[in-house]
LUMZA-273061 format. One record per residue (C-alpha): residue number from 1; x, y, z. Coordinates in steps of 0.1 Angstrom, whole numbers, plus 5000, padded with zeros to 4 digits. Example, Ala and Ser with C-alpha at 12.3 -4.5 7.8 and 13.67 -1.06 7.14 Angstrom:
2
+-----+------+------+------+
:   n :   xx :   yy :   zz :
+-----+------+------+------+
:   1 : 5123 : 4955 : 5078 :
:   2 : 5137 : 4989 : 5071 :
+-----+------+------+------+
! end
This chain:
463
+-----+------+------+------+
:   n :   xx :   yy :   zz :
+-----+------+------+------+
:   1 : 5000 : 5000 : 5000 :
:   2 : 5012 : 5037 : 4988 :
:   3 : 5031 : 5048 : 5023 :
:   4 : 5009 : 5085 : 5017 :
:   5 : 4977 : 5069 : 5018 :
:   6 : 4986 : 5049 : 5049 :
:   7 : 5002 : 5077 : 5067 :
:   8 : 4966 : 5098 : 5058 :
:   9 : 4950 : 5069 : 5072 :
:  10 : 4967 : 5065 : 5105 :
:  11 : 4966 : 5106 : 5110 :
:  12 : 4927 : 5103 : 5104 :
:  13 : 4921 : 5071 : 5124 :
:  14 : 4944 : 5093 : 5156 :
:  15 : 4917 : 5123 : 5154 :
:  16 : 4884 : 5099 : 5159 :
:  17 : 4908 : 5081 : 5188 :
:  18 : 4916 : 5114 : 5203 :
:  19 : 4876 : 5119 : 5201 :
:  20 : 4870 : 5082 : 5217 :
:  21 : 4895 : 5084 : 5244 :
:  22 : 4878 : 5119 : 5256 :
:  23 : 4842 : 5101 : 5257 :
:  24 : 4857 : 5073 : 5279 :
:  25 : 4869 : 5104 : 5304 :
:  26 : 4902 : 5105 : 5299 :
:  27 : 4920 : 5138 : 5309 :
:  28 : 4925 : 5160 : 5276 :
:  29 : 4961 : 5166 : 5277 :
:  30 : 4974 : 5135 : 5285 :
:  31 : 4946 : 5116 : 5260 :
:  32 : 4961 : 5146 : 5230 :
:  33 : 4994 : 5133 : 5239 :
:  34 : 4994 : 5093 : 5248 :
:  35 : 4971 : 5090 : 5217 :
:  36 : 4993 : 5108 : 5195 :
:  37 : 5022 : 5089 : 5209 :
:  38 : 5007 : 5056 : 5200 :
:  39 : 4998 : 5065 : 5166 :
:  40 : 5029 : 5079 : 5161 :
:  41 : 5046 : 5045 : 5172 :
:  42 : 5023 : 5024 : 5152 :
:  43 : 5038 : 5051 : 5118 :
:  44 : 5075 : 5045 : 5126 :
:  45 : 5065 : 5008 : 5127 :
:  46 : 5049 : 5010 : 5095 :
:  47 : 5075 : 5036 : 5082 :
:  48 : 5054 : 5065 : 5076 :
:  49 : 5064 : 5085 : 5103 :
:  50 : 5102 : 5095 : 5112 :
:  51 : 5106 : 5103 : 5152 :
:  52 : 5132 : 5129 : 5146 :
:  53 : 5098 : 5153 : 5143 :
:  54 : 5095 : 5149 : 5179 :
:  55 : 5128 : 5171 : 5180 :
:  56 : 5111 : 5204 : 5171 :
:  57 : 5088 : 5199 : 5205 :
:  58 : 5114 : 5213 : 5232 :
:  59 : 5112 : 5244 : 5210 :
:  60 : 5076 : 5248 : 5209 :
:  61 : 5073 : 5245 : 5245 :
:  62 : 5101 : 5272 : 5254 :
:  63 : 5084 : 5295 : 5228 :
:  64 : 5052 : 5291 : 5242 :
:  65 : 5062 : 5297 : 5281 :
:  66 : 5084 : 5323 : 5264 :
:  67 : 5064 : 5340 : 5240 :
:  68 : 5048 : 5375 : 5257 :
:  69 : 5017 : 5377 : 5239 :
:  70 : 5002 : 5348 : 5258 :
:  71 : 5014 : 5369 : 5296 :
:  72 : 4982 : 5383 : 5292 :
:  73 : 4961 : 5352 : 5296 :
:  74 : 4973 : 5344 : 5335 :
:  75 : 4970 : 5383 : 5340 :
:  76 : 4937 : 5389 : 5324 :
:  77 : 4924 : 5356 : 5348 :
:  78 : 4939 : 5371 : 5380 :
:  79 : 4917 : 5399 : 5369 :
:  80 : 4882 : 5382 : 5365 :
:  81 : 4890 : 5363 : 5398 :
:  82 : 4898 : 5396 : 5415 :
:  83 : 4868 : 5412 : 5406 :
:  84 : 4849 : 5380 : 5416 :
:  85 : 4863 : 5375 : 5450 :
:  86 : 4859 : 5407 : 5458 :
:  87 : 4821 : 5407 : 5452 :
:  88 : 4825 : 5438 : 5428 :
:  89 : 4807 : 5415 : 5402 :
:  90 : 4779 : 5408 : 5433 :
:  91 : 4774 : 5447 : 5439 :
:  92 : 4767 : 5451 : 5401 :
:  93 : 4741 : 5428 : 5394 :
:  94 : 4723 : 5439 : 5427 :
:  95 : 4722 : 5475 : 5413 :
:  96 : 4712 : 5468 : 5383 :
:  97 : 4684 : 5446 : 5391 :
:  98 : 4671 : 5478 : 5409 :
:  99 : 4675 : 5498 : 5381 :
: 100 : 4657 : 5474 : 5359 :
: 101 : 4635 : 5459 : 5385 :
: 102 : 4602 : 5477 : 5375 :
: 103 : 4597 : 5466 : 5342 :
: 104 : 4586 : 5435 : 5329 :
: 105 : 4619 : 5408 : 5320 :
: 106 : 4637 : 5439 : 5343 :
: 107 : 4660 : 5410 : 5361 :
: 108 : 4665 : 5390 : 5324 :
: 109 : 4682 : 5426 : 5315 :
: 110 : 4698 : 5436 : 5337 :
: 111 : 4716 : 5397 : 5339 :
: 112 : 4727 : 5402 : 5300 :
: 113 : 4743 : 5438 : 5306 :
: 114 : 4758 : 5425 : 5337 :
: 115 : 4771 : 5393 : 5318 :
: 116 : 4786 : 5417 : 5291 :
: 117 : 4800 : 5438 : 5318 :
: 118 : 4816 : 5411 : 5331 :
: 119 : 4828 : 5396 : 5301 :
: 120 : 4843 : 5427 : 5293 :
: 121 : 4865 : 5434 : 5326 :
: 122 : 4870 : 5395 : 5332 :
: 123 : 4864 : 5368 : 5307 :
: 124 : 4862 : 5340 : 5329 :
: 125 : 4833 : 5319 : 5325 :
: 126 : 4829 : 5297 : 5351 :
: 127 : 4832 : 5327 : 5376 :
: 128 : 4804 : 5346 : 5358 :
: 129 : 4779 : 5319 : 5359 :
: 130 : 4784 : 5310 : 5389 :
: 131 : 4778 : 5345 : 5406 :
: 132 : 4752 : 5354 : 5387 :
: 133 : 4736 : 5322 : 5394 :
: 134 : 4744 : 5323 : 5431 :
: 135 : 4728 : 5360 : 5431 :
: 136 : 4702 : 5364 : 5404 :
: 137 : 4687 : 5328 : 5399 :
: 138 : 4670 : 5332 : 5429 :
: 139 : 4659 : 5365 : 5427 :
: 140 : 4642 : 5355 : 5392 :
: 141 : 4629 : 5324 : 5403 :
: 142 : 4610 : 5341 : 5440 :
: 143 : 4601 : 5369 : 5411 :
: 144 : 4584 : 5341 : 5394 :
: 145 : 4604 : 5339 : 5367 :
: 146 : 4598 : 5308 : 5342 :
: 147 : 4627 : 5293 : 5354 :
: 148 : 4635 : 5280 : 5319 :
: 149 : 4639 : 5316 : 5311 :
: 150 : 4659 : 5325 : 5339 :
: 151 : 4682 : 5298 : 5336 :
: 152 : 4692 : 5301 : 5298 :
: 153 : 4696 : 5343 : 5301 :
: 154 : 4724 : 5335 : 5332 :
: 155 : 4742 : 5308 : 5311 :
: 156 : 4740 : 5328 : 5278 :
: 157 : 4752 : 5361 : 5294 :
: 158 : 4777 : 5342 : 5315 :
: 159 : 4796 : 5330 : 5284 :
: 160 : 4799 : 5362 : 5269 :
: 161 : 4837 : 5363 : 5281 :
: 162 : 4843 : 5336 : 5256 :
: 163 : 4836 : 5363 : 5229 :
: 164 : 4838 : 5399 : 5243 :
: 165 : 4874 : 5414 : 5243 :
: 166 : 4893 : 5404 : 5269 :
: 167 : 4888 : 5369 : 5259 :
: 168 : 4914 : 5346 : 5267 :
: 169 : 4905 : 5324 : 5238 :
: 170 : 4910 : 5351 : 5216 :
: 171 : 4949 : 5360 : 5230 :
: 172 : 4952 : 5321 : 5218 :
: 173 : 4937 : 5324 : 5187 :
: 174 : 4951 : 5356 : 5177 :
: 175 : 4984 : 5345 : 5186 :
: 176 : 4984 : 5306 : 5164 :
: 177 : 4965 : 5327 : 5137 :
: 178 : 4992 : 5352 : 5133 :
: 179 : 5020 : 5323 : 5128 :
: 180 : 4996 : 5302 : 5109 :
: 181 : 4990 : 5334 : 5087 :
: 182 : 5028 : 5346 : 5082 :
: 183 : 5036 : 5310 : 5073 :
: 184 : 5010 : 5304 : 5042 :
: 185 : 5016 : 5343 : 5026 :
: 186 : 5054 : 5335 : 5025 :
: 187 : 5044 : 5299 : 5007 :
: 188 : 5024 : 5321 : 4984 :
: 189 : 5051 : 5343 : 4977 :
: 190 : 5044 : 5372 : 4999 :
: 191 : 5075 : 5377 : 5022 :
: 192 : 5061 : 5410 : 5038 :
: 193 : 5023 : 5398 : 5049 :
: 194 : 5001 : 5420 : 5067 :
: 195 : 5003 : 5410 : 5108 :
: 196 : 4973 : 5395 : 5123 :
: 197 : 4975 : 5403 : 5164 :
: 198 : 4958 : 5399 : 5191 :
: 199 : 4943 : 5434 : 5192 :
: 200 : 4930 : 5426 : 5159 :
: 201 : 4912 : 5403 : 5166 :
: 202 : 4897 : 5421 : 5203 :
: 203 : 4887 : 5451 : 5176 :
: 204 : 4870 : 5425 : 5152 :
: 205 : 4854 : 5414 : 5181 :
: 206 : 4835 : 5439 : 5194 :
: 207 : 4810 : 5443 : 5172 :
: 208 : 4800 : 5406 : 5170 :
: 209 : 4797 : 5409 : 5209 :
: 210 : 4774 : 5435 : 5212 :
: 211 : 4755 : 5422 : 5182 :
: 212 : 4748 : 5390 : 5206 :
: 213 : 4742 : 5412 : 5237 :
: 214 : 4717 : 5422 : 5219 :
: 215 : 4701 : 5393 : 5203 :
: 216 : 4695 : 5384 : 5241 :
: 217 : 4681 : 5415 : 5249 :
: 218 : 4656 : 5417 : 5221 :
: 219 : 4645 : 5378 : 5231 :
: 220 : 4639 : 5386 : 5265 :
: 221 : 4620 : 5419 : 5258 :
: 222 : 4603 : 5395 : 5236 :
: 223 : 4590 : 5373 : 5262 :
: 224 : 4583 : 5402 : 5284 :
: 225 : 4559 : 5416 : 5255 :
: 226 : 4544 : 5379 : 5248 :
: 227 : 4548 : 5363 : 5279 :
: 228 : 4547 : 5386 : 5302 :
: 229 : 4537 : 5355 : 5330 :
: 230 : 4577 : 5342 : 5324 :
: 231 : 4596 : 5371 : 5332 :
: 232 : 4568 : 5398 : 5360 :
: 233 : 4583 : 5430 : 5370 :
: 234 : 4602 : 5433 : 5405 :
: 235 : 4592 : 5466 : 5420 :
: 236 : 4617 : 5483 : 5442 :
: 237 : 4602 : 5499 : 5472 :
: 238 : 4604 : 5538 : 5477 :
: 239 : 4628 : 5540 : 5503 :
: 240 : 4657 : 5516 : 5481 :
: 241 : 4649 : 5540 : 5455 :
: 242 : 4664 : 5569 : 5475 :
: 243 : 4699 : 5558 : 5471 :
: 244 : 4696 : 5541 : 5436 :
: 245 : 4713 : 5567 : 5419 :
: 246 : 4747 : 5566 : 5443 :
: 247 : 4744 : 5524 : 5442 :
: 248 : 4743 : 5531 : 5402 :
: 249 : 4775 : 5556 : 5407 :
: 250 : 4796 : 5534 : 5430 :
: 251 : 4786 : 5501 : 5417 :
: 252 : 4786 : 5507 : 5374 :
: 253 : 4811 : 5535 : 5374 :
: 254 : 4846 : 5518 : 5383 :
: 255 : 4840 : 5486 : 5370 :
: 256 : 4833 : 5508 : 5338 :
: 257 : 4866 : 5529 : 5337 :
: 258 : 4884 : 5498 : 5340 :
: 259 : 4869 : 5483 : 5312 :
: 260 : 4878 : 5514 : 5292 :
: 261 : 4916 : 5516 : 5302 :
: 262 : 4926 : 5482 : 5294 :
: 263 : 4903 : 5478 : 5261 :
: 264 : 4906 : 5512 : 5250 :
: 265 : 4948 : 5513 : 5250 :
: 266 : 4945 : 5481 : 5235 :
: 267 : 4926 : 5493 : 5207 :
: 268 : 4937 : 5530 : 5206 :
: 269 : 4973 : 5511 : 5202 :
: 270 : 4984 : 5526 : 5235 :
: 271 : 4995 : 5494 : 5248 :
: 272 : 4998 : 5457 : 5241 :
: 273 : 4977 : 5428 : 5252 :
: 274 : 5000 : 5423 : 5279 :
: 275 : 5005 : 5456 : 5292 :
: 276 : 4967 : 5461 : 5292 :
: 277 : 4964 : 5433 : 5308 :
: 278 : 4988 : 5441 : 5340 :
: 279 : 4970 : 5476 : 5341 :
: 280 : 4937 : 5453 : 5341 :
: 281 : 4953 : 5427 : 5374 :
: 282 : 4969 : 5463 : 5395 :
: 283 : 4933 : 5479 : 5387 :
: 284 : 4910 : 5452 : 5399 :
: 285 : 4935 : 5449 : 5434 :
: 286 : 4927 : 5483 : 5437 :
: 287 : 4889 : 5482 : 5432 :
: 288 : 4889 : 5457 : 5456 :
: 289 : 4910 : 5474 : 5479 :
: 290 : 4886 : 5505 : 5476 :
: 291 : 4857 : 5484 : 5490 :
: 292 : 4881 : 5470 : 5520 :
: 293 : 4877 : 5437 : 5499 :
: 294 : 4914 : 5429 : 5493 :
: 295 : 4933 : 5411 : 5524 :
: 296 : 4955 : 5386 : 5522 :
: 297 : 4937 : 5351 : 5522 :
: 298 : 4910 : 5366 : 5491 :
: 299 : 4950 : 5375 : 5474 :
: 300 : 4960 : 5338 : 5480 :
: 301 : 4926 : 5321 : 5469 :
: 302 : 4929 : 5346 : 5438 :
: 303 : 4966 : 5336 : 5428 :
: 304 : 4960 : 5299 : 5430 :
: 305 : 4929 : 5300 : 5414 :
: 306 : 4948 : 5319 : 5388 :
: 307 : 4977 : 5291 : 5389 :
: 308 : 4950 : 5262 : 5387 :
: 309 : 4933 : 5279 : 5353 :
: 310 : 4963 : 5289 : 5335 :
: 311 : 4982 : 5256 : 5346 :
: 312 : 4954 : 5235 : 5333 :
: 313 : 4950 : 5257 : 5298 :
: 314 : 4991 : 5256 : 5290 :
: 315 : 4994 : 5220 : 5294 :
: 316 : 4965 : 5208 : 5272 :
: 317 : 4985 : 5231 : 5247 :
: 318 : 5013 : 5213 : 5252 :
: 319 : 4995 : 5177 : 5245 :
: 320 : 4977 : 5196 : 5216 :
: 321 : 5019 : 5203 : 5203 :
: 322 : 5022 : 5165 : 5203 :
: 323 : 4991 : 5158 : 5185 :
: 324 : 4995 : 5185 : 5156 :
: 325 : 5034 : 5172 : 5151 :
: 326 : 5021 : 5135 : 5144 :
: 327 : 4993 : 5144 : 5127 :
: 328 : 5012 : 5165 : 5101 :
: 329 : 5039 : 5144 : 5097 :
: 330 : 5020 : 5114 : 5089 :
: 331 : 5002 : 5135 : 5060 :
: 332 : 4973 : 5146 : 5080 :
: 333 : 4974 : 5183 : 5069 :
: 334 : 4971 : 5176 : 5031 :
: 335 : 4940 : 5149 : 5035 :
: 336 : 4922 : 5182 : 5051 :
: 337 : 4937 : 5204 : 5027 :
: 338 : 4923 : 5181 : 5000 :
: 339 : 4889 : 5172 : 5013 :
: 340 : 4880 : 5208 : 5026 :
: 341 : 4896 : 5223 : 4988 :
: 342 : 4873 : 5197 : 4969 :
: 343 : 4843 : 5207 : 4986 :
: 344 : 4816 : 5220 : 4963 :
: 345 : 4807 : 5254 : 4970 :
: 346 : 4845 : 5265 : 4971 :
: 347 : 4860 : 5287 : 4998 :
: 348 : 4826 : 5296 : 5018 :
: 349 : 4816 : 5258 : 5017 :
: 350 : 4849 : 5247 : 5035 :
: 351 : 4849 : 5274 : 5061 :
: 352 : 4812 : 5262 : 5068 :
: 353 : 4821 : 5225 : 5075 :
: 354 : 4850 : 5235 : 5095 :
: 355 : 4822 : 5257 : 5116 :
: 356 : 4799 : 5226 : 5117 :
: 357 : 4825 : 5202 : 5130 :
: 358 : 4836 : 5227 : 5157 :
: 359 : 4795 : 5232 : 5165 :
: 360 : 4795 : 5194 : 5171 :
: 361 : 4826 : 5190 : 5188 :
: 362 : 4815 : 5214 : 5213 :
: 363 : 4788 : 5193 : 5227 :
: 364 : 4819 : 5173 : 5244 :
: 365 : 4846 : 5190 : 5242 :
: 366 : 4858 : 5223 : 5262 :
: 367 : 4868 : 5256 : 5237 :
: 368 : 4903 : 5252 : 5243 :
: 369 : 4903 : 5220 : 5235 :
: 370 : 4886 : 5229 : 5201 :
: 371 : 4907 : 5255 : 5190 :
: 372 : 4943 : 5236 : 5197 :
: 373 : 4933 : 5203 : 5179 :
: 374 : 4912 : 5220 : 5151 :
: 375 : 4928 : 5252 : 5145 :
: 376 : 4959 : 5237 : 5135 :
: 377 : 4948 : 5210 : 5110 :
: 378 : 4923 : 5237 : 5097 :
: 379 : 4932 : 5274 : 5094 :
: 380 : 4962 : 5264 : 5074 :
: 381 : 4936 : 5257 : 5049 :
: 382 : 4916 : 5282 : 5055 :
: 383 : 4939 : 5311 : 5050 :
: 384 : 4955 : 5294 : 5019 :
: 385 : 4921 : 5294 : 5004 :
: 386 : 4924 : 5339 : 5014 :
: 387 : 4896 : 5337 : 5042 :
: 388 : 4904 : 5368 : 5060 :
: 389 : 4926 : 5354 : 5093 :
: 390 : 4904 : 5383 : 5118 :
: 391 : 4870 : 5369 : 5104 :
: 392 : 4879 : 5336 : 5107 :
: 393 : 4892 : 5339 : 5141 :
: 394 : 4861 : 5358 : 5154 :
: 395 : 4838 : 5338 : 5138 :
: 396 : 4853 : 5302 : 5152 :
: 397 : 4848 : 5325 : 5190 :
: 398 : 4815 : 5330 : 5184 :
: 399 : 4814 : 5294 : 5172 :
: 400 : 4830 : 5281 : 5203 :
: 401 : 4808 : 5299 : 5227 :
: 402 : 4784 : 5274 : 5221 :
: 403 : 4806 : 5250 : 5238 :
: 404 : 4794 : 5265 : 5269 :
: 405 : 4761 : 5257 : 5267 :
: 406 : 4749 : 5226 : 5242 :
: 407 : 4737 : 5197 : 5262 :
: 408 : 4749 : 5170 : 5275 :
: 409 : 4788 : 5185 : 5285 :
: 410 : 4780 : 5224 : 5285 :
: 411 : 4801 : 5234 : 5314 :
: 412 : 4784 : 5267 : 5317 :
: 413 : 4751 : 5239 : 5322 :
: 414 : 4772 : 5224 : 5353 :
: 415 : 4781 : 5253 : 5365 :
: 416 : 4747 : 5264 : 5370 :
: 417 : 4737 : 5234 : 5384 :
: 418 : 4760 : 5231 : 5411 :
: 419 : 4749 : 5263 : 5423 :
: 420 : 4709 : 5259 : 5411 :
: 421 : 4682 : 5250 : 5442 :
: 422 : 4677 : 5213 : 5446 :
: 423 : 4642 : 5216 : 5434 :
: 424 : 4653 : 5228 : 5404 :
: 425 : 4647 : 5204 : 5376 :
: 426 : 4684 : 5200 : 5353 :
: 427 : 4655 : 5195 : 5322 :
: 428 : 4648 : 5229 : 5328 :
: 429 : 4686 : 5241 : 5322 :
: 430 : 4687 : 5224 : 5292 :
: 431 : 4657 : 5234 : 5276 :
: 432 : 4664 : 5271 : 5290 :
: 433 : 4696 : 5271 : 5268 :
: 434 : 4679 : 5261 : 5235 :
: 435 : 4668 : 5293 : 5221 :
: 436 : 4701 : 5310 : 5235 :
: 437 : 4720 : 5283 : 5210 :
: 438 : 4698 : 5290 : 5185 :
: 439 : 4705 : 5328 : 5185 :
: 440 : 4740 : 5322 : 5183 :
: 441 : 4738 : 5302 : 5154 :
: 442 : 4720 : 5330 : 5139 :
: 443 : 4749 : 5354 : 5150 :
: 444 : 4766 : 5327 : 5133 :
: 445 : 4752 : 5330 : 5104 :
: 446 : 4748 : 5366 : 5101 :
: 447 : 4785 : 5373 : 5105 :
: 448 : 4792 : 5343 : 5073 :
: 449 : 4770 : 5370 : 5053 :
: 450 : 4776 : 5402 : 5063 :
: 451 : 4820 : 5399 : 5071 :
: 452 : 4821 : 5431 : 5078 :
: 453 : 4808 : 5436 : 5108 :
: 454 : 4840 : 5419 : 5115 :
: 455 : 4867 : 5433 : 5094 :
: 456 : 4856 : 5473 : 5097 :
: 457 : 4867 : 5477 : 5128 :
: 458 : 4904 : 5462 : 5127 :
: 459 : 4904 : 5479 : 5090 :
: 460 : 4894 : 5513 : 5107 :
: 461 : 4917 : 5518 : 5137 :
: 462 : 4947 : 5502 : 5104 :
: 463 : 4937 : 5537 : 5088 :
+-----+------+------+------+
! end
């Protein structure tokens, strides 16, 4: 048998193992790397794959630990974390359910604009969720909230982080999709390609965001107006009222400057991811010190929930290293390159099937899993074909938010459980999230038509 078509085999038959091994329960970054290690032993048996590859790995790893775009992510988590141990996050969604209280789905918005807020100044979902489920869930549900209703707007708007600059899946994307990028214009021929960075993709992501902030907005406003039963009004009582305006001022207004100094020098060009993103850690220590919040055991819990996170992220990258090296060498790359070139439709069709395997795979797989198995074998592809890298990249986040929250392995879905009341039925979770999903597939599919909305930022703050 041709060696190539055996080599394509094996690299094809590793990615369904990979995919096995992770529905039997096996850690991710050891099942990436012991499955890739296998298959890689069953090619050098078979001659078809040469173990000098493995060489280039040491490399990989000092450049990643090394490399200063990817700073940010631990920072930008010691952030979130911050602002959620000091109950900053709790203050602002108790304010703004006054605010919003007496109208009708009152406590459904004021959940999404704290969720964007959030997303915004942390970008950590599990912390999100679980606050706002924690504070708001049972506010909604003694409100008498359809508690289908109330749980999908808390997982939706908690897994905003996953798309709204500071994302940390973004800081990953942006930095693989500028290497990616620079290496397939200089195979073209183009030796001086235009950078894609991280703060590229944070401007092409804005947009997007606040199209799906709104999305949930109109659909609960929408069940306020046509079910107005699922989602009553919460009066606040005259004397609360008194003092609303100062809440609004103390609660919504540093949280709020914040968000503007580390996304606004990151777009304005002022500073890099990284240096935002220490200006974002020193500014959130300070919020909390403001509020007599910050002491030394809510530092400790922060930094090693911080170490716990950015441990866990870093070394399914590293198994993710091992997995792309044996895939590509065993020919891997070039049976997607030729099944995603030969698909009818062209360029559009292939970026849609690589959006409909990453949809599936997100009902059990986590993002970051996603992005450093497919990303890889696909946006090499991709960009070859001219998709535009910032699209691309923003449109797989959106994609990948939906990780969060498809049944059965959404985490945002366990998050909210282990925090939902007893009584609380985990049917009702699930069929909360469904017309949440289905709004992001229409965000989805909105952004495949109309790019722009994508690519007129970035191109505006270019000049």
């Amino acid at each position: 048998m041709d060696p190539v078509l055996i080599g394509e085999l094996l690299a094809g038959l590793m990615f369904f193992g990979v995919i096995g091994f992770l529905l039997l329960g096996f850690p991710v970054a050891f099942t990436l790397a012991g499955v890739s290690l296998m298959f890689g032993a069953v090619g050098m048996g078979l001659g078809v794959f040469d173990p000098s590859n493995f060489g280039s790995l040491p490399n990989r790893y000092i450049g990643f630990m090394t490399n200063e775009v990817l700073v940010a992510v631990p920072l930008f988590i010691f952030m979130g974390v911050m602002l959620e141990r000091s109950q900053i996050a709790e203050q602002l969604l108790v304010t703004m359910g006054k605010l919003f209280g007496n109208l009708r789905g009152g406590l459904g918005i004021s959940v999404v604009l704290v969720g964007a807020m959030l997303a915004a100044s942390t970008g950590v979902v599990g912390a999100t969720v679980v606050t706002m489920g924690l504070i708001s869930l049972p506010a909604m549900l003694r409100a008498g909230y359809d508690p289908k209703l109330a749980t999908g707007v808390i997982c939706a708007s908690g897994t905003l982080g996953q798309i709204i600059p500071p994302s940390t899946v973004l800081i990953f994307m942006g930095d693989m999709l500028s290497g990616i990028n620079s290496q397939v214009q200089m195979a073209k021929g183009n030796f001086a390609p235009t950078p894609v960075s991280v703060g590229d993709l944070f401007a092409g992501a804005l947009l997007p965001g606040l199209m799906l902030v709104s999305l949930y907005l109109l659909f609960t406003i929408f069940k306020a107006i046509t079910d107005p039963k699922s989602c009553p009004a919460t009066p606040v009582p005259a004397d609360e009222r008194q003092h609303l305006a100062r809440e609004i001022m103390v609660a919504l207004v540093p949280p709020l400057l914040l968000i503007l100094s580390v996304l606004g020098s990151i777009l304005g060009g002022i500073a890099t991811p990284t240096e935002a993103a220490s200006v974002g850690a020193v500014g959130a220590m300070i919020l909390a010190a403001l509020r007599w919040r910050l002491s030394l055991g809510i530092l400790r819990e922060t930094v090693i929930t911080t170490a716990s996170i950015t441990s866990m992220v870093f070394v399914i990258l590293l198994g993710a290293s091992v997995f792309s090296v044996v895939f590509r060498m065993m020919g891997g790359d070039n049976l997607v390159h030729e099944f995603l070139s030969d698909l009818p439709g062209g360029t559009l069709a292939a970026v849609a099937m690589v959006m409909a395997i990453m949809f599936l795979l997100g009902f059990i797989l986590d993002t970051f899993e996603i992005i450093f198995i497919v990303i890889p074998i696909t946006a090499p592809v991709l960009l070859a074909l001219d998709v535009d890298p910032v699209w691309l990249g923003v449109l797989v986040g959106v994609n990948l938010q939906t990780s969060f929250l498809t049944p059965p392995f959404g985490f945002a879905l366990f998050y909210l459980r282990g925090v939902a009341p007893a009584d609380l039925p985990t049917s009702a979770i699930y069929k909360g999230i469904l017309p949440f999903v289905a709004l992001q597939v229409l965000a989805i599919a909105i952004l495949f038509v109309f790019p722009q909305i994508v690519t007129w930022l970035p191109r505006l703050i270019a000049g």
